[in-house]
N, C-alpha and C positions, 0 to 999 in steps of 0.2 A: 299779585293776582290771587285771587281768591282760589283755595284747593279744597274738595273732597275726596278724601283716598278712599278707597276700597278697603283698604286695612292699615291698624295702624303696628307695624310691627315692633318689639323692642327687645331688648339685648339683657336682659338680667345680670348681676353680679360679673361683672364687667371690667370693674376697677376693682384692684387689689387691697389700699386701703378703704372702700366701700365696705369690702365681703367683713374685714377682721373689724373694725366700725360695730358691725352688726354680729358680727361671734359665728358668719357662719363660715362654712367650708370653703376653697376653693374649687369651684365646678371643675370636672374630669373633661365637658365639654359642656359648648354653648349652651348658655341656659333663654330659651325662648320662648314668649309670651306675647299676645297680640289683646289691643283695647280694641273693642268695637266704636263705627263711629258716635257715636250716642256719650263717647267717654270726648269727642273733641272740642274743644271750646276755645277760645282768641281772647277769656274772659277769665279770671280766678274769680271762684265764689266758693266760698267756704260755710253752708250751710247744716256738713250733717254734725250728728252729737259724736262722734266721735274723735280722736285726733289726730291728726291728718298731716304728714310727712311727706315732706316735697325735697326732690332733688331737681337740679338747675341740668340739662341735657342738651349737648348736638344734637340738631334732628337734620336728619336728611330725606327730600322729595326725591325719589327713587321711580323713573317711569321711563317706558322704549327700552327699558334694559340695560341702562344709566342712572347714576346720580346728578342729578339737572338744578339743585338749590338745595340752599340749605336756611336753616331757622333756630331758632330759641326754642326751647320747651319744658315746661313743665311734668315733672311726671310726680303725681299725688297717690300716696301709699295709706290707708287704713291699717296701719302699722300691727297695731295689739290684735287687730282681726287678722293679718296678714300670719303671725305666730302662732296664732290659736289652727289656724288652717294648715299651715306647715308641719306642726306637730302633731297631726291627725294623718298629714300624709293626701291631706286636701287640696286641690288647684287652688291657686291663688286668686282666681277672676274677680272672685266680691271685693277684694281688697285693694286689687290695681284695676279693676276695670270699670268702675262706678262711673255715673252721667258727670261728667267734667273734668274726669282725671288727667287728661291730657292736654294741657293749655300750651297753645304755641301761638309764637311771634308768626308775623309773617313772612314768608321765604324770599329768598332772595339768590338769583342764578349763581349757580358755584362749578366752577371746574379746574377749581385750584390744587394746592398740595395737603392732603390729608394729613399728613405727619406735621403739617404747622398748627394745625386749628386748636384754638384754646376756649376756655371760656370761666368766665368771673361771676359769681352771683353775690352783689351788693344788697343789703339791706338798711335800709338807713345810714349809710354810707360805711359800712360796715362789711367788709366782706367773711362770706361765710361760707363760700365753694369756689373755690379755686382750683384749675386741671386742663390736661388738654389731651388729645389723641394718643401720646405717649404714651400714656398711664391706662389705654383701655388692653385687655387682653385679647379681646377678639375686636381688630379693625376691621370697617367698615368696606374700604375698599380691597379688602382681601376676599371677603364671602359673598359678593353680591355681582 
């Protein structure tokens, strides 16, 4: 079924080897961030001049005050923009909130076990992100 959320929320520095990956700190607490829908897309297009970092995410459709599906997603980073704004002490929004930052599969009903879910991101058969629920810090069905 086709979904428009109202917001798209997401979970920043979340996995442990992500944060040290990237040199930065381990958050003290949740680090929280929302893409407008203008950043949702069912399409990767990769058109701006910049360079542009994608990590492979669980996404979960969150609605009535439950988790009701779940999906594939894309979350696209303007990396060197995203540094330059961190070390100013800048919101992040230009960097992760751009028109198509957030490309997702489509959902599919879930009311299974959260501590099994994994996920693989292949690329020419190549995989290059590999993880699962274990490895995040702040799980999903604990704060929501």
């Amino acid at each position: 079924r086709e979904v428009t959320p109202s917001k798209i929320i997401c979970i920043g520095r979340n996995y442990v080897e992500h944060v040290k990956e990237l040199g930065d700190e381990l958050p003290d607490e949740m680090v929280i961030f929302m893409k407008p829908n203008s950043a949702l897309s069912g399409d990767l297009h990769l058109f701006h001049n910049e360079q542009i970092h994608y990590e492979g995410e669980l996404s979960f459709l969150y609605e009535g005050g439950a988790f009701s599906a779940l999906g594939f997603g894309f979350d696209l980073t303007k990396r060197a923009l995203q540094r330059k704004l961190l070390a100013k002490g800048l919101p992040w929004e230009r960097a992760k909130a751009f028109d198509g930052s957030a490309v997702f599969s489509e959902f599919v009903p879930f009311s299974g076990d959260f501590d099994s879910l994994t996920i693989r991101l292949k690329i020419d058969g190549l995989t290059v992100q590999s993880g699962g629920t274990e490895l995040m810090i702040y799980k999903a069905r604990r704060y929501f």
